[in-house]
C-alpha positions in Angstrom: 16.1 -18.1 19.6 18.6 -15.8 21.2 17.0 -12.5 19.6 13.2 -13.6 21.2 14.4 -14.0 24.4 16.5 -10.1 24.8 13.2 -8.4 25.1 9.8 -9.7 26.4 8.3 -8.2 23.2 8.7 -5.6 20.2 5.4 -4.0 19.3 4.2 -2.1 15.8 2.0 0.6 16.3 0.7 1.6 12.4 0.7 -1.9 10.5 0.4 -0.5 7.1 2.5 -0.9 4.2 5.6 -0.7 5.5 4.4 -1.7 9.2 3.0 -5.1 8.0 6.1 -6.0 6.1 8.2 -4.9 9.8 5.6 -7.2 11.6 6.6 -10.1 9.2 9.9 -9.6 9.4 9.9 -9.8 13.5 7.9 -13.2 13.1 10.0 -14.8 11.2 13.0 -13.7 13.1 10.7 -15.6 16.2 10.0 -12.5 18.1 6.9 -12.3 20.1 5.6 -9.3 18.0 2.7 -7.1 19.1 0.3 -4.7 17.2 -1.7 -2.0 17.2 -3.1 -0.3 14.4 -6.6 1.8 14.0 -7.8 -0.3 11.3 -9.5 -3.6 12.1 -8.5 -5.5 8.9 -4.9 -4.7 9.4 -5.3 -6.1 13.1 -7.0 -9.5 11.6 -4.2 -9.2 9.4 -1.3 -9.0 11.6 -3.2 -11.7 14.1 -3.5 -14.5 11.2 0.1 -14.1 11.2 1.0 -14.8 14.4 1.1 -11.4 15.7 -0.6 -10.2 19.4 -3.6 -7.2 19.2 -3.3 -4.8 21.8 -6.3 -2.8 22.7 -4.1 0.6 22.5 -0.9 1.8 22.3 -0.6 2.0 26.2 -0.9 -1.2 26.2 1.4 -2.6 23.6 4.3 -0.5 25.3 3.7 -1.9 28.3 3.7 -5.3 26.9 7.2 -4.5 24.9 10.7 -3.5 25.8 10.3 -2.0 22.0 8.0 -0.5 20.4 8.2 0.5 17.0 5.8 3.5 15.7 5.7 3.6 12.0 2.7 5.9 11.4 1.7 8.5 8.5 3.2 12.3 10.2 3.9 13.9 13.0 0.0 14.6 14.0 -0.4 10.5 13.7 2.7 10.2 16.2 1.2 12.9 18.7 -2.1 10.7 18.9 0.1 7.5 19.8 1.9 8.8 22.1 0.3 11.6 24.1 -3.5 11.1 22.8 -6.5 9.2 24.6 -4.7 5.5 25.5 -1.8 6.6 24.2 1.8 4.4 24.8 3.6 8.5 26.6 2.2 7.0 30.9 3.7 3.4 29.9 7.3 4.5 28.8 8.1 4.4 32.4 11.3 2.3 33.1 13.4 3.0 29.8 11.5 1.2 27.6 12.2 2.3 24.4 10.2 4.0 21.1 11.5 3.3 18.3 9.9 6.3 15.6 10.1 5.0 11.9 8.1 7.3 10.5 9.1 10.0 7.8 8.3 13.4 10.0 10.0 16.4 10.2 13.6 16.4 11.9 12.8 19.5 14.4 9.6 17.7 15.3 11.9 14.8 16.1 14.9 16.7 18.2 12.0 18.6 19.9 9.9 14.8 20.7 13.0 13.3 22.4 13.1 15.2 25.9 9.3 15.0 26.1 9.6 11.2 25.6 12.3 11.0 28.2 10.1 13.0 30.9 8.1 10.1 30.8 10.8 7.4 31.7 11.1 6.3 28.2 13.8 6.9 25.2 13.4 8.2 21.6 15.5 6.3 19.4 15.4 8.6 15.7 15.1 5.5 13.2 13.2 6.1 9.8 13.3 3.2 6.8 13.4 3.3 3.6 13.1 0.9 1.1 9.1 0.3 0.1 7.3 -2.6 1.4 8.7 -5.2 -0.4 12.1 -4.9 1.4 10.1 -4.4 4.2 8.7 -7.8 4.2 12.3 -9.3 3.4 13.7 -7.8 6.4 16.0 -5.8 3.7 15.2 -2.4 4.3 17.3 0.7 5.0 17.8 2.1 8.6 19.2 5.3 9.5 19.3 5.6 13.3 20.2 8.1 15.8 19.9 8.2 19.5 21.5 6.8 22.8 24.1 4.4 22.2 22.7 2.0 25.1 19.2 2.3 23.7 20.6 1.6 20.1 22.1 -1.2 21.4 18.9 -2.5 23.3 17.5 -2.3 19.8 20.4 -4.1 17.8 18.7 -7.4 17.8 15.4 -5.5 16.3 17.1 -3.8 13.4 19.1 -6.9 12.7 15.6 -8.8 12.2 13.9 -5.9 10.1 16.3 -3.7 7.7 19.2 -5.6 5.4 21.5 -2.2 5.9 22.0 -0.2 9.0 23.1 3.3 9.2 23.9 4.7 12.9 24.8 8.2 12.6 24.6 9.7 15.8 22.9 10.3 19.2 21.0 13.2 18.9 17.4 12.2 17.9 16.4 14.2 14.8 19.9 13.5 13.0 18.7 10.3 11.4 15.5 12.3 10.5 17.6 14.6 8.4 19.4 11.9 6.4 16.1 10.5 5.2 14.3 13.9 3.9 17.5 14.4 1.7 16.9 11.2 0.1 12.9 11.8 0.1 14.2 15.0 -1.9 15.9 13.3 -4.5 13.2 10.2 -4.5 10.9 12.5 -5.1 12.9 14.9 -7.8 13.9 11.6 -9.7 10.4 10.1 -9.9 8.5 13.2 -10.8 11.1 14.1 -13.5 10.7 10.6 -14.8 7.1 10.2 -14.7 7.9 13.9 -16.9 10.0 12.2 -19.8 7.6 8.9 -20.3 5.1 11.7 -20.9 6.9 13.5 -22.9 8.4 9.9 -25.0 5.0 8.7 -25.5 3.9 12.2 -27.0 7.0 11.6 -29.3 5.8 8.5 -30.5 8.4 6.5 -28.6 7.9 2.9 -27.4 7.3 3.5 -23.3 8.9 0.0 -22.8 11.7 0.7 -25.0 12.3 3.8 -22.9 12.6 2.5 -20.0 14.8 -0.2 -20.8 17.3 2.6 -22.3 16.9 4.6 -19.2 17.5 1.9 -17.0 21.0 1.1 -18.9 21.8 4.8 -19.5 23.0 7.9 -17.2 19.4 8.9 -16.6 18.8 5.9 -15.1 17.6 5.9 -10.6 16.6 3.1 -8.4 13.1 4.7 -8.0 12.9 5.1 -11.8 13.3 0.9 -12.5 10.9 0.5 -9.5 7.8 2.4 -10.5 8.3 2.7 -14.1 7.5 -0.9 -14.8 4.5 -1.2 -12.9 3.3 2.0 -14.2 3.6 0.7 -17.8 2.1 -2.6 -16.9 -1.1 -0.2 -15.2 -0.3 -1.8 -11.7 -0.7 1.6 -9.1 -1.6 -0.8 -6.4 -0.5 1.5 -3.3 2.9 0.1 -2.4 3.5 3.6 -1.0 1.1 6.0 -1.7 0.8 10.0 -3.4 0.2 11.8 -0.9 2.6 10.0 1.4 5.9 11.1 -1.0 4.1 14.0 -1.3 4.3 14.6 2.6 8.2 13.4 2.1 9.2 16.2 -0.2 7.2 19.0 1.3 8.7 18.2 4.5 12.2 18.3 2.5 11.6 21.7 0.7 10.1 23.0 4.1 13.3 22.1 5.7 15.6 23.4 3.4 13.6 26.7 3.0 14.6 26.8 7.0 18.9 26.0 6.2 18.6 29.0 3.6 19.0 26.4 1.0 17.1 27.5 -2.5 15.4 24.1 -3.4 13.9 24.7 -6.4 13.4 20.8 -7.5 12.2 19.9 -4.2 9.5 22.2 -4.4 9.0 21.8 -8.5 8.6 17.9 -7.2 6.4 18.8 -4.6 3.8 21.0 -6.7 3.6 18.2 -8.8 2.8 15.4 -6.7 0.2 18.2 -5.2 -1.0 18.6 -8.2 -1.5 14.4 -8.6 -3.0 14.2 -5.3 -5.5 17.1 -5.8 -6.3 15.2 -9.0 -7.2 12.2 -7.3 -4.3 10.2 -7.3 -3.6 10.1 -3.7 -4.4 6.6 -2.5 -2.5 5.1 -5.3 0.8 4.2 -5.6 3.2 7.0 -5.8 3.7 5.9 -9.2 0.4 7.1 -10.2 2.2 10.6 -10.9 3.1 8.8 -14.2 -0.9 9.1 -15.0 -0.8 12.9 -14.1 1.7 13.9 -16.6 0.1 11.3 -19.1 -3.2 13.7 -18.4 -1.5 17.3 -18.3 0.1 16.2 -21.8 -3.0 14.9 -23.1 -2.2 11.7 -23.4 -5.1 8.9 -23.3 -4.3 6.4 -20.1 
């Protein structure tokens, strides 16, 4: 198809959750797709499905006109690109990184004219949606950074995210969308995880709750995602703790910086702390529903 044949490859470096779903996505829209992830599993992984292993990031960018880094933070990032092997002496030519990941937006504004010193382009381009939609091809894109670059990657995005939001050209600027709605993901879950504690020490039906919720003002998207699975004691990790809990710091951090008192964000962050330090991390963000549970007294 058209969309294989505008770049000699798109690579993933990080395969994870969200990564996996992005490599499925560029498969099925018939791009030759390569991967590099630290984990061997994920690598077997991403091969059965048709993907190519590269031995190192260096070596999927110079394979790809794109490559795609969806990693954990900014220190994950620094290894891919400027560690041992990593893709910053390939970017020579224009080629062009694509950063998914949820970091901070100053780390991202700052990365930009240290990926251009080596020949390449930073296109600011973080997802949202979990990994579901990541499989589908129907997540959410905001992206920021040269138009020509964005437009290099327009066949990409089309195959990987269902909606599309280019607002600007200044790397970092998509960034900055995405922690405000981390913030409020994070606000709405933890304050929801908060009232089934509080229902279920009331003697109310959890279900019922939900259901209400759901069809009520106090209803969010991230509220009918997790609370379901969190009823039904499914904290598979989807997205994990410690990975919203990341998000939100990152948020309050950000907004402590603006002068902007963020007392939720950082209520929302102690809390998923406080679910992480309890040993919730690895599972499913929704697993802060189990904290609360705990810190009420509640049996699981």
């Amino acid at each position: 198809m058209s969309a294989a044949t505008a770049l000699p490859a798109v690579g993933v470096i990080g395969a994870g959750a969200m990564g996996m779903g992005v490599v499925a996505s560029l498969l099925r829209a018939g791009f030759d797709t390569r991967v590099r992830d630290i984990k061997p599993d994920v690598e077997v992984e991403a091969a059965a499905r048709g993907a190519t292993c590269e031995p190192s990031p260096a070596a999927l960018v110079r394979a790809c006109g794109v490559a795609i880094v969806l990693v954990v933070d900014a220190d994950e990032v620094e290894t891919v690109l400027f560690g041992a092997d990593g893709a910053a002496p390939a970017l020579a030519g224009g080629r062009v990184v694509l950063l998914a990941s949820t970091v901070d937006p100053d780390y991202v504004t700052a990365l930009a004219p240290r990926v251009a010193a080596r020949g390449g382009v930073l296109v600011d381009a973080p997802v949202s949606g979990g990994p579901r939609r990541a499989h589908d091809g129907t997540m959410t894109m905001m992206v920021a950074g040269d138009e020509g670059a964005r437009a290099r990657c327009a066949p990409v995005l089309a195959a990987i995210a269902g909606t599309v939001f280019h607002v600007g050209t200044q790397p970092g600027h998509a960034a900055r969308f995405k922690i405000v709605n981390n913030l409020l993901a994070a606000v709405n879950l933890a304050a929801g995880a908060e009232a089934l504690a509080l229902a279920a020490k009331a003697g109310l039906d959890p279900r019922l709750v939900v259901d209400i919720v759901n069809a009520s003002s106090g209803g969010s998207w991230i509220f009918a995602d997790r609370m379901p699975r969190a009823l039904a004691g499914d904290y598979a990790p989807r997205a994990a703790a410690r990975i919203l809990t990341k998000d939100v710091g990152i948020a309050a951090a950000f907004a402590r910086r603006h002068g902007v008192p963020a007392p939720l964000a950082t209520a929302a962050h102690a809390a998923f702390a406080a679910a992480v330090a309890a040993g919730y991390g690895d599972e499913d963000d929704a697993a802060i529903v189990k904290h609360c549970r705990d810190r009420a007294g509640l049996p699981r």
